[in-house]
C-alpha positions, -999 to +999 in steps of 0.1 A: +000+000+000+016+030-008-010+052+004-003+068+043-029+063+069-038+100+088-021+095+124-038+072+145-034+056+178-048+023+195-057+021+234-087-004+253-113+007+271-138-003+288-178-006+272-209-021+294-176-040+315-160-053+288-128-047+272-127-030+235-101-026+211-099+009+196-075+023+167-084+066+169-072+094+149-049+121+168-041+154+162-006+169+154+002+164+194-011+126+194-043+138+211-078+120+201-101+136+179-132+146+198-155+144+166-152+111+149-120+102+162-126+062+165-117+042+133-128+013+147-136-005+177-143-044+189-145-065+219-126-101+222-151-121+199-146-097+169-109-098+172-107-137+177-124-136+143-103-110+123-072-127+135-088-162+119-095-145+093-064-121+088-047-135+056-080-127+041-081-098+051-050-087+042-059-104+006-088-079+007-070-050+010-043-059-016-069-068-043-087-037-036-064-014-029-053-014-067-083+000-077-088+030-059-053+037-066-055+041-104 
């Protein structure tokens, strides 16, 4: 991918008492975004299933990627 991703962080919180996974954008001093700032977020099942599925995932992203590059 040659593209850059805008700068971003990851952290775990804590939702309804369980643990989530968070990747955030940050501003120029590595502070969250207040307005849309979260990428993405999962708890433990999601991320048992995107690291079965990873290699697909990745596969995804390559295929893909191509396109929206041209």
């Amino acid at each position: 991918m040659t593209k850059e991703l805008a700068p971003h962080e990851v952290g775990v919180e804590e939702y309804k008492g369980n643990k989530i996974f968070k990747i955030f954008k940050v501003d120029d001093q590595g502070q969250e975004l207040e307005k849309f700032g979260t990428v993405v977020s999962f708890g433990l099942t999601k991320a048992k299933y995107i690291l079965e599925h990873f290699d697909d995932i990745k596969k995804f992203v390559d295929t893909y990627s191509k396109d929206s590059e041209k």
